[in-house]
N, C-alpha and C positions, 0 to 999 in steps of 0.2 A: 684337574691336573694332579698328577703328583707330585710329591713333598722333593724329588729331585729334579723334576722337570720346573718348578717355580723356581728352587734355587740357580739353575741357568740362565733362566728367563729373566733373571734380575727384579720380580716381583712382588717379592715377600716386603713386608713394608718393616720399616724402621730407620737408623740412623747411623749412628757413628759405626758400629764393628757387625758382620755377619758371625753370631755367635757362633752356630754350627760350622762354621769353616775352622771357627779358633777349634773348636774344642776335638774337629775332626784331625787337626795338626797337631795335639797335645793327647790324643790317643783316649780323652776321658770324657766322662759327662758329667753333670752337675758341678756345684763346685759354691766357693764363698765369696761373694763381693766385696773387696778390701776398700773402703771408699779413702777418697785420696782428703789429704788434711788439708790441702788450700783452696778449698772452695770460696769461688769470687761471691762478691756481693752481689745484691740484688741489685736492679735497676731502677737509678734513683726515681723518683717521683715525676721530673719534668719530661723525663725521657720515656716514660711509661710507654705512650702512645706510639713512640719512633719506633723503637725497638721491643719484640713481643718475640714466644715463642725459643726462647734462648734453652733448651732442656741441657741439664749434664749430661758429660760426656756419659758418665758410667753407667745412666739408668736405661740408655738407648741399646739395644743388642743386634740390630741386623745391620745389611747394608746398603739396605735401600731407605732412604727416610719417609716414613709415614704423613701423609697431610698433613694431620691434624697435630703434628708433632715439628713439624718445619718452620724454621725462624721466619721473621719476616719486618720488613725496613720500609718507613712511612717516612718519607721526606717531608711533605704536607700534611692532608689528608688521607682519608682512607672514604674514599670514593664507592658507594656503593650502585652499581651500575646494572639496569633493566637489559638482560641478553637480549629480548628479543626488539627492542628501541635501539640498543647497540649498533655503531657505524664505527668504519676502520677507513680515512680517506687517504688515499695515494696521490698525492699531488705535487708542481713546483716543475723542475725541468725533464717535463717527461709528454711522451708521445700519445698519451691516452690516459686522462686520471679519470681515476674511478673511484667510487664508494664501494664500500664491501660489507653485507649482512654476517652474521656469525654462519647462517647456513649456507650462502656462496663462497664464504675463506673454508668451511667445513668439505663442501663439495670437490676445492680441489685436491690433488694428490697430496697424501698424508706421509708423514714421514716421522720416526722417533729418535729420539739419543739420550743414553743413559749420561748424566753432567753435575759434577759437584759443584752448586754455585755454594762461591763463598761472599760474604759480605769485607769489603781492603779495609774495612775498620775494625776486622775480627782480630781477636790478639792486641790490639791495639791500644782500648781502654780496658780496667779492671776489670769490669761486667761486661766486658763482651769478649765473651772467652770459648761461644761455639755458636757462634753466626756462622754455620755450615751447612749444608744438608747434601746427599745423594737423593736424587731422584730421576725418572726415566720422562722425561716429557714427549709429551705428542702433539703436532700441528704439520700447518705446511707451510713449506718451504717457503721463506723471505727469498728466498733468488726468483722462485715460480713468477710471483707476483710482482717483481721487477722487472722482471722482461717481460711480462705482460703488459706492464704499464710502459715497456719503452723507454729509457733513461736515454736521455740526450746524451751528444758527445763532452758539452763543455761541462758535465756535472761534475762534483768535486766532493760532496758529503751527502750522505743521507740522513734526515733527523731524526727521529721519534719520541713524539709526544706523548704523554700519559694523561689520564681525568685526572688524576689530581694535581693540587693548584694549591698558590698559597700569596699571602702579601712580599714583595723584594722591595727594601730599602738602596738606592745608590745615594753614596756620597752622607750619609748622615751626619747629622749634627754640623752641618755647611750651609750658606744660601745655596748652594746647589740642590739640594737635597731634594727628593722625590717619588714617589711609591707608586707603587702598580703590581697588579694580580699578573701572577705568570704561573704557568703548565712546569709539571714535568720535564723535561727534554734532554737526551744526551744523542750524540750523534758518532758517525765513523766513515771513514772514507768509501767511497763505491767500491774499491776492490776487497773490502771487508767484507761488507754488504751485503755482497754477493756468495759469499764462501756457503758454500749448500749445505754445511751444520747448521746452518744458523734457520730458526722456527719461529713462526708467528704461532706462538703455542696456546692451545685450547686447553690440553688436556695435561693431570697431573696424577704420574700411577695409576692410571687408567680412569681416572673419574674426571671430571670438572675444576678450570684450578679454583683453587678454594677464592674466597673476597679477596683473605688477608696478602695473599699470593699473585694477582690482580686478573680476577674474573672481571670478563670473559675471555679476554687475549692479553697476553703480553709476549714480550720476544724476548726469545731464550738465544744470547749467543756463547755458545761453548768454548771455552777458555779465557773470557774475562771477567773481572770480578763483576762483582751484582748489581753494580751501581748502570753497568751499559746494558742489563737484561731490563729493559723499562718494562714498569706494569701496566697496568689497567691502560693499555694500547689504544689511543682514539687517533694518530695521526701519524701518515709518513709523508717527509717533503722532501726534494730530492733539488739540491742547491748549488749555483756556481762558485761560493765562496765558503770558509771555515765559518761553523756556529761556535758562537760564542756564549752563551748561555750561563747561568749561575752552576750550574754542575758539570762544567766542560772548564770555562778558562777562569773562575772565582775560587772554586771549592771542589773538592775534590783535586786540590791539586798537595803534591809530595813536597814539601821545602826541604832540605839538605845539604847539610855543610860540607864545601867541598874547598879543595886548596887547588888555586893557577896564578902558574907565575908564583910562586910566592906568598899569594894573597886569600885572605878566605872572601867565598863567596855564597850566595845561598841561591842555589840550582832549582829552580822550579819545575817538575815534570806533571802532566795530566795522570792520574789513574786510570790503567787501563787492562793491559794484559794481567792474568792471577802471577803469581809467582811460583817457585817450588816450595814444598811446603812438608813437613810434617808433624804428629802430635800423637802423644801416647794418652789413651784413651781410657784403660781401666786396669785393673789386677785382678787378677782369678785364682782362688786356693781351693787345692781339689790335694786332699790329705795331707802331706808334708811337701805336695808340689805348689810351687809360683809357676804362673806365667802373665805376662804382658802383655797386653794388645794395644792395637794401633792403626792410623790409617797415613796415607801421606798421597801427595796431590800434585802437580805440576803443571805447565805449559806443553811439556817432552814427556815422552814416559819414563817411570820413575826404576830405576832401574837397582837399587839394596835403598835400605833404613838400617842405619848404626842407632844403636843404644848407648849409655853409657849410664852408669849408675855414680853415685855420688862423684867422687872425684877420680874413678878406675878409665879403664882402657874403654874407647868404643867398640863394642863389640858388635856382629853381624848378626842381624834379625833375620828371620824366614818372612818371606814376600807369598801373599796370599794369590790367587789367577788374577794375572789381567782381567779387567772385563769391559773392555774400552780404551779410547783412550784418552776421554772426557772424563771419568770415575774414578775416584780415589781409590786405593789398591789397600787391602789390609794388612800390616807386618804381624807378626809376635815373638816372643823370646823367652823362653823360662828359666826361672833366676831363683835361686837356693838363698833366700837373703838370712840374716841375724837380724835380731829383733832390735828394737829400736830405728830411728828418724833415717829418712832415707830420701836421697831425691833421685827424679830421671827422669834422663834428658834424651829424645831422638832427632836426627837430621836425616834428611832423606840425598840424596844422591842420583841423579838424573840419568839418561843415554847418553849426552853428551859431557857427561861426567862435573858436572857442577853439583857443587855442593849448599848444600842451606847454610844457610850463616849464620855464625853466633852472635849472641847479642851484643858482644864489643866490636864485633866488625863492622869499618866504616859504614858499610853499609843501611848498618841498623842505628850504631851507635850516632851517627854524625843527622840523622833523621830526626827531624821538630814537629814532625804532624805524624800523628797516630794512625793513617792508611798505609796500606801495603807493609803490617809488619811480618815479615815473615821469616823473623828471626827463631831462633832450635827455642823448644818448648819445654822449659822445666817444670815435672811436679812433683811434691811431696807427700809423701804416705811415710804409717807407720807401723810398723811388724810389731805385735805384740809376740 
């Protein structure tokens, strides 16, 4: 293929920014990487294993993310799984359950979607500051195999289970108290379920998804955070009542301080749908020119990204092609700075004309758990 037929194709592997797009918008090539002064810390010691895969924004230059370069989130373990012993069973309130080999989910009709999953805890702590990736996945359709399987009338949620597993304490440090090995599992209502983005996905950028990624299958659903994309997929069950599960009604949940009547109170919501979102990604100096790049993300399509520099006006970025409407969209802006400390800040701006919010807004501000922060993203850099 040629080098402008891949970039259509959304092929070219990499992460945060399609460099050639910037540099196609800034009329130049080459150029100096300005690397930003607030670079997060590593990932402490205990969490090594949860969280892997974290690359800087500014080392990544396309906009597709590369395998081998894609974050990746171990609730448990990290399950390593024999494709060809591998089973996928479809069972619970359904008219025909079946087991499924990786070469019978491969046999049926395939379908792909370019999807930026994000991890609701990215932004959230210090070190996790790009638990992000673009990528193109390929499988088939979670709807196919639902209606294959028949879902009764009275179903109400569908589950899915993952191989990995780990020990769950209830009630500790109580005579109640009591442990047990439990799976993976986050679930969604059947009219979710069903929405025909959503993939029982094999394939990642065209290859196999990777372990870390959860070979052989996991379900990709496009527009919520990563936490409902389960990996290493061994189970769907299809239920009259709401799961309740340690990553459904325990964890993974939002607490936030809210005022009724008068009173404060702390509002509990599930993690679920991404948010709108944006993030300025690198600096590029190509002679006496600055420019800015960036990506920004949403639920709706993103429709401008404002800039703003230290404490000035927000100003209007250039918006890179759609290329989806699962995929993050890249901004840029060139900025003539003076030397010395400098910060910036972007919010991205929707269809339905919402805005990102800043970090004092209720929104973010009144927030006690570190998921879904998807407040405006300050960074600093320094102009020599």
């Amino acid at each position: 293929m040629q080098r402008r037929e891949l970039l259509r194709s959304g092929t070219l592997a990499g992460i945060a920014l399609l460099a050639d797009r910037a540099l196609a918008q800034s009329g130049a090539t080459g150029g100096k990487l300005i690397p930003w002064s607030d670079q997060p810390p590593s990932v402490p010691p205990p969490l090594e294993n949860v969280a892997k895969g974290l690359a800087r924004w500014e080392d990544l230059e396309s906009w597709i993310t590369p395998n081998d370069k894609f974050f990746s989130i171990a609730h448990y373990n990290r399950p390593q799984i024999d494709d060809k012993t591998w089973r996928l069973g479809v069972s619970g309130l359904v008219d025909h359950p079946s087991t499924l080999t990786l070469d019978q989910l491969r046999a049926l009709p395939r379908e792909q979607v370019t999807f930026t999953l994000e991890c609701s805890g990215n932004n959230g702590l210090p070190f996790l500051q790009s638990a992000i990736g673009n990528a193109r996945w390929g499988g088939t359709p979670l709807a196919e195999v639902l209606r294959n399987a028949g879902i009764k009338s009275d179903a109400v949620e569908v589950v899915f289970f993952g191989a990995d597993s780990g020990e769950e304490t209830v009630r500790k440090d109580t005579p109640l108290e009591f442990k047990y090995t439990s799976n993976f599992a986050r679930s969604m209502p059947v009219a979710d379920a069903m929405n025909p983005a959503n993939l029982l996905c094999y394939e990642m950028n065209g290859a196999p998804l990777p372990v870390a990624n959860g070979f052989p299958c996991r379900l990709i659903v496009p527009g919520w955070y990563g936490v409902a994309n389960v990996k290493w997929l061994t189970r769907i069950e299809v239920r009259d009542n709401r799961f309740l599960g340690r990553f459904m009604g325990r964890d993974y949940v939002t607490i936030r301080e809210e005022q009724r009547d008068g009173k404060t109170i702390m509002a509990e919501t599930s993690v679920g749908r991404m948010l709108l979102k944006s993030a300025p990604a690198r600096v590029m100096q190509r002679d006496r020119r600055y420019q800015i790049d960036g990506m920004a993300w949403g639920p709706r399509p993103v429709a401008a990204v404002e800039v703003k520099i230290d404490d000035g006006i927000w100003t209007k970025a250039t918006l890179g092609q759609s290329e989806g409407k699962f995929a993050w969209r890249t901004w840029s802006l060139d900025w003539s700075p003076t030397s010395g400390e400098h910060t910036i800040t972007s919010r991205a701006i929707d269809s339905a004309g919402n805005i990102q919010p800043a970090m004092d807004d209720p929104l973010i501000a009144n927030k006690k758990t570190y998921w879904e922060s998807n407040g405006q993203i300050t960074r600093h850099i320094r102009i020599a």
